[in-house]
MDAnalysis code that builds the backbone (N, CA, C; Angstrom):
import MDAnalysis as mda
import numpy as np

u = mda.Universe.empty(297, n_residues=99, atom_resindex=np.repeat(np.arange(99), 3), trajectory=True)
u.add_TopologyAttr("name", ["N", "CA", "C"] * 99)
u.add_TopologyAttr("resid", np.arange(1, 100))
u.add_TopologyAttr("resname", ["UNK", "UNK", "UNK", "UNK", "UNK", "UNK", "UNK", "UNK", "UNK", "UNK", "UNK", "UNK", "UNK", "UNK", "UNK", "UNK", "UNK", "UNK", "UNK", "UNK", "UNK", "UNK", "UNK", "UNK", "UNK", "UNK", "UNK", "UNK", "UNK", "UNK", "UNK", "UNK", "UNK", "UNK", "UNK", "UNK", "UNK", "UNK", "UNK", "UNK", "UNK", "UNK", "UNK", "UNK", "UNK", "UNK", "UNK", "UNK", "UNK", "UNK", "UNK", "UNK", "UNK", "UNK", "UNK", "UNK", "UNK", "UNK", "UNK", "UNK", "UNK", "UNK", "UNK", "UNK", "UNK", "UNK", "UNK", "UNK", "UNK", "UNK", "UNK", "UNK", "UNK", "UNK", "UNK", "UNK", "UNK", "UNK", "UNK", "UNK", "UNK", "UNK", "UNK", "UNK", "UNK", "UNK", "UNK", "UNK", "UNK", "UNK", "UNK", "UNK", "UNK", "UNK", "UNK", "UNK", "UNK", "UNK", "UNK"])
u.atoms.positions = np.array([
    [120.100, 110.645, 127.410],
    [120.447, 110.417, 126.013],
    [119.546, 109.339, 125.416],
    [119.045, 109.291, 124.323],
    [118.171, 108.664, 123.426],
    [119.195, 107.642, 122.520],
    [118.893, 106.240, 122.663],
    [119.216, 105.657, 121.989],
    [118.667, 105.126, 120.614],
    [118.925, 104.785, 119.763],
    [118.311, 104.204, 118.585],
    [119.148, 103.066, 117.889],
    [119.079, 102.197, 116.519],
    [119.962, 101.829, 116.375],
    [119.494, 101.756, 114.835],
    [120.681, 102.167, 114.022],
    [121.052, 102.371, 112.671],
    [121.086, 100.806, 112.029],
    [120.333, 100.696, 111.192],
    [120.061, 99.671, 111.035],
    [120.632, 99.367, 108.793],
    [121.285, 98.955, 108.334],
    [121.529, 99.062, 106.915],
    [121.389, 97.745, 106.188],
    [120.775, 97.471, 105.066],
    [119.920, 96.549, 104.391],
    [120.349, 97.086, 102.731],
    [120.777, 95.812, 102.521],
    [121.277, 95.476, 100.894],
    [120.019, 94.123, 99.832],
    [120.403, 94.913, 98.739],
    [119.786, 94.118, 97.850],
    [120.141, 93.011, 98.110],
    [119.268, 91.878, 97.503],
    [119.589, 90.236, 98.329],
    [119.643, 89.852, 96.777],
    [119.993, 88.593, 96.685],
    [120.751, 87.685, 95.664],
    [118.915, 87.706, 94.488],
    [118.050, 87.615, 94.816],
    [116.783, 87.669, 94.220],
    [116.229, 89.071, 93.818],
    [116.672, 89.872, 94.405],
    [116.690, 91.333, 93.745],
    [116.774, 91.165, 92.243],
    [115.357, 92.033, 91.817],
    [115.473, 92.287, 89.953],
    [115.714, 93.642, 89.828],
    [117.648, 93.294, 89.497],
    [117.497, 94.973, 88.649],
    [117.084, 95.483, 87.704],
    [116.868, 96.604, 87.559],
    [116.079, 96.881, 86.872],
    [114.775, 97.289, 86.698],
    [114.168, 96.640, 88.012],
    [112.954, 96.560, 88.354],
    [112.444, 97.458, 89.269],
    [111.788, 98.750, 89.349],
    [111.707, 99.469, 90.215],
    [110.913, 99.004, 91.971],
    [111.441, 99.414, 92.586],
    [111.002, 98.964, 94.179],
    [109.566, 98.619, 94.086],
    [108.648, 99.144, 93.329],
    [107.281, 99.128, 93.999],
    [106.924, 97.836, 92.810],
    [107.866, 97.583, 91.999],
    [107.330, 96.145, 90.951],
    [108.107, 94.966, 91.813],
    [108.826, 95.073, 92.345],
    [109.406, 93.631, 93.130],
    [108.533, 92.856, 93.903],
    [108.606, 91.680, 93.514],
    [107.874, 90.614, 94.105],
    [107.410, 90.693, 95.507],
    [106.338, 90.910, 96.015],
    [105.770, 91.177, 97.591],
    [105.797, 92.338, 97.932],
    [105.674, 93.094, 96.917],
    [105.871, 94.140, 97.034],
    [104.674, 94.982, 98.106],
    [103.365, 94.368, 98.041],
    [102.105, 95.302, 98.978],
    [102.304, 94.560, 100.317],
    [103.006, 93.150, 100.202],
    [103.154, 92.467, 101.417],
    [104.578, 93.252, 102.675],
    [105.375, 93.574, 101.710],
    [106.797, 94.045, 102.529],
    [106.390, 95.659, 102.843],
    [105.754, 96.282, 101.923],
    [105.485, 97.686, 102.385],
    [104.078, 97.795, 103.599],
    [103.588, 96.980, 104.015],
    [102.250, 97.020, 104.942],
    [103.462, 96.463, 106.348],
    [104.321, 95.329, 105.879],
    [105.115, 94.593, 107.193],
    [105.712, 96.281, 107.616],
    [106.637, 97.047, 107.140],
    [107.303, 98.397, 106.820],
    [105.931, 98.979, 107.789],
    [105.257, 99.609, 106.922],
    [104.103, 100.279, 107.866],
    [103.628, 100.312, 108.618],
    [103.524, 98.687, 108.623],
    [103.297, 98.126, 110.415],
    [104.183, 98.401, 111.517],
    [105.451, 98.441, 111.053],
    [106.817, 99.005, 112.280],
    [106.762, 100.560, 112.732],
    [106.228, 100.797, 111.491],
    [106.757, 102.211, 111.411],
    [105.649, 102.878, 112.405],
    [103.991, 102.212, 112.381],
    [103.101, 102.634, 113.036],
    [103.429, 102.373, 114.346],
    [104.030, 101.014, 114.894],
    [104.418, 100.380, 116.161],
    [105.335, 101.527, 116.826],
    [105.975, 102.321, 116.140],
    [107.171, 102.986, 116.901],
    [108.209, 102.269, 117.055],
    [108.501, 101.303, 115.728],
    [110.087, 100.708, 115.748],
    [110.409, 100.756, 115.150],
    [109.731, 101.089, 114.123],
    [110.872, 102.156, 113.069],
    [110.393, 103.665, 112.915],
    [111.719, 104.210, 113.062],
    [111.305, 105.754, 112.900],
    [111.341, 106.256, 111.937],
    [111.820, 105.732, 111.093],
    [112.946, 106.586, 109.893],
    [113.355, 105.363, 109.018],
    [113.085, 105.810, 107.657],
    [113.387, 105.001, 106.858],
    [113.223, 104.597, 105.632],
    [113.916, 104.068, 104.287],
    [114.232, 104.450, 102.828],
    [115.866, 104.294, 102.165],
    [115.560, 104.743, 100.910],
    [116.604, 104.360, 100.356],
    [118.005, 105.480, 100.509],
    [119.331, 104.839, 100.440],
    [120.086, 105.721, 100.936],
    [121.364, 105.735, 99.978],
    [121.939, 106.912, 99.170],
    [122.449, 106.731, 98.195],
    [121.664, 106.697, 96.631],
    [123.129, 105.800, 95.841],
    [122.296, 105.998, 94.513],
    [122.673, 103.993, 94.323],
    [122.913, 103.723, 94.937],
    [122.925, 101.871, 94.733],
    [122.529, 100.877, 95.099],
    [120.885, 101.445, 95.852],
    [119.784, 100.729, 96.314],
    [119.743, 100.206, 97.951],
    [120.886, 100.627, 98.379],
    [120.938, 100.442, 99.623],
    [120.098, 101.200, 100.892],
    [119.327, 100.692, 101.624],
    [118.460, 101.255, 102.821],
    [118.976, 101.413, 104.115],
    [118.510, 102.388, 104.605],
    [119.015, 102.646, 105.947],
    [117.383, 102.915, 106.521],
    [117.790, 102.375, 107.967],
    [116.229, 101.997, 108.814],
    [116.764, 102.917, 109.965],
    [115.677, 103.173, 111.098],
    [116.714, 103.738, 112.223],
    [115.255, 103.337, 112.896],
    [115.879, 102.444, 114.083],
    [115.029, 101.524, 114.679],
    [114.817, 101.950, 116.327],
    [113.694, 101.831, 117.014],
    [113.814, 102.473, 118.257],
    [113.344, 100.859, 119.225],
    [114.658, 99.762, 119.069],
    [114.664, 98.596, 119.892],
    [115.880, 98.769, 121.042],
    [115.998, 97.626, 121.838],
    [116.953, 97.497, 122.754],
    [117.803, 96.944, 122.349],
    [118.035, 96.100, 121.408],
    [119.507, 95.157, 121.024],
    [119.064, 95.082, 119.557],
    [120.726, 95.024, 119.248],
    [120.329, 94.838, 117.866],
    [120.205, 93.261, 117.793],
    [119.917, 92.326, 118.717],
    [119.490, 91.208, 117.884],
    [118.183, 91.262, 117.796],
    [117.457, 92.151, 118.436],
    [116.253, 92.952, 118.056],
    [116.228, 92.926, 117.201],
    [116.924, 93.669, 116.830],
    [116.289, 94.598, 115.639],
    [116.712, 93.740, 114.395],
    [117.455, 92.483, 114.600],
    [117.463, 91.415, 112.919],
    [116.233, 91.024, 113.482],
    [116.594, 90.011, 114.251],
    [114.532, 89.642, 114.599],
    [113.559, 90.130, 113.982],
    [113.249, 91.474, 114.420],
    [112.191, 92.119, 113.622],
    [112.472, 92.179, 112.129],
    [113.419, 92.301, 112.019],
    [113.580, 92.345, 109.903],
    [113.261, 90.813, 109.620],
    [113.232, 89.603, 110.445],
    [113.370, 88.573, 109.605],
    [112.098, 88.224, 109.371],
    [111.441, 88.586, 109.909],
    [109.674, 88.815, 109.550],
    [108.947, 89.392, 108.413],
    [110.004, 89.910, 107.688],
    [109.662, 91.478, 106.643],
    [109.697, 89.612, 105.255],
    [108.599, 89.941, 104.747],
    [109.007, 89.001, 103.596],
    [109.948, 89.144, 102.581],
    [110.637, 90.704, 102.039],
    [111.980, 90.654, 101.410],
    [112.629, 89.722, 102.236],
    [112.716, 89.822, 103.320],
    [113.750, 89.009, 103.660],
    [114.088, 87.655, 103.595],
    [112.780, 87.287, 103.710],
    [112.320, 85.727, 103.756],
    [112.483, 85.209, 102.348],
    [112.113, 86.019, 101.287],
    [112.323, 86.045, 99.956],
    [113.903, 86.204, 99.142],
    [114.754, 86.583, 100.302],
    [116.155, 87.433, 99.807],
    [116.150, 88.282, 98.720],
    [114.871, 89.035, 98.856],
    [115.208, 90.752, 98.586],
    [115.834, 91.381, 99.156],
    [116.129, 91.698, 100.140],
    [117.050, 92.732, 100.805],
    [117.424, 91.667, 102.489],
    [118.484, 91.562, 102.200],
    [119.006, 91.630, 103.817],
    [120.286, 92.270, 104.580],
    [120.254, 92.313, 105.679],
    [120.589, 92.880, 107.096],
    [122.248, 93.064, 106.819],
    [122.907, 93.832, 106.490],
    [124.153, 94.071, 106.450],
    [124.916, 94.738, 107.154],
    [124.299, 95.754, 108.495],
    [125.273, 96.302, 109.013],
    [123.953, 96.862, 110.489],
    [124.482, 96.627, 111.703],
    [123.244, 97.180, 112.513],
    [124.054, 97.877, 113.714],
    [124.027, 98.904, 113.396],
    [124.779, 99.791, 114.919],
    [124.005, 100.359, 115.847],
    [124.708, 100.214, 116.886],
    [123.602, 101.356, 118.238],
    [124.473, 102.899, 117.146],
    [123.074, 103.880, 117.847],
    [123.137, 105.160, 117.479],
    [122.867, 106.051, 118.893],
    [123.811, 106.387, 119.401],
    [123.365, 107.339, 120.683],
    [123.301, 108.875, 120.231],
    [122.365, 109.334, 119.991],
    [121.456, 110.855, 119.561],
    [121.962, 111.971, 121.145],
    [123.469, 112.640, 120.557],
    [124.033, 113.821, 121.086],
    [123.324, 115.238, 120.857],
    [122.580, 115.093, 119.842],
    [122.506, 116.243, 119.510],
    [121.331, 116.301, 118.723],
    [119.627, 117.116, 119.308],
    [118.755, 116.874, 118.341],
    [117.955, 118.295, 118.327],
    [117.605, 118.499, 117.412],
    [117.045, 119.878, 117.129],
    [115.589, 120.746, 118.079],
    [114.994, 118.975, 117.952],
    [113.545, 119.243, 118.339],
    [113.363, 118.600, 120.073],
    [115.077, 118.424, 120.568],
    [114.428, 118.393, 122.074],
    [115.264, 120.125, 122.404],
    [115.261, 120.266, 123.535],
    [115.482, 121.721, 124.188],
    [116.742, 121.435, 124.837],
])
């Protein structure tokens, strides 16, 4: 069984509403940190979820104190654009693309 862990991220107190994602402050800095995970293979998956700005990540670490660790590096965070609100293990029962 494949583990992962579900990782969920809220607008932070410095969030401009109103302001679409790609105009927020650090914005080329937080999407390259993002790209950089995503190239690493620790993040697999990931974007906005809903209609009230909330993100869901799905992270391929061993603990979730991992996996805040790695977010506290992301400059939203450092900035309180978005932080860490909910981080679960995800154990993957059921997947299309193994056999």
């Amino acid at each position: 069984m494949k583990k992962y862990f579900a990782i969920e991220r809220k607008r932070g107190l410095r969030w401009q509403e109103g302001t679409p994602m790609p105009s927020q402050k650090q914005w080329a800095e937080h999407a390259a940190f993002m790209n950089g995970l995503a190239a690493s293979g620790r993040i697999i998956l990931g974007g906005p979820i809903g209609t009230d700005g909330d993100i869901l990540l799905i992270a391929d670490v061993r603990t979730e104190e991992e996996a805040r660790a790695m977010l506290d590096a992301d400059p939203w965070t450092g900035t309180g654009l978005l932080t860490v609100s909910r981080v679960r293990e995800w154990v993957i029962l059921l997947d299309a693309n193994e056999p």
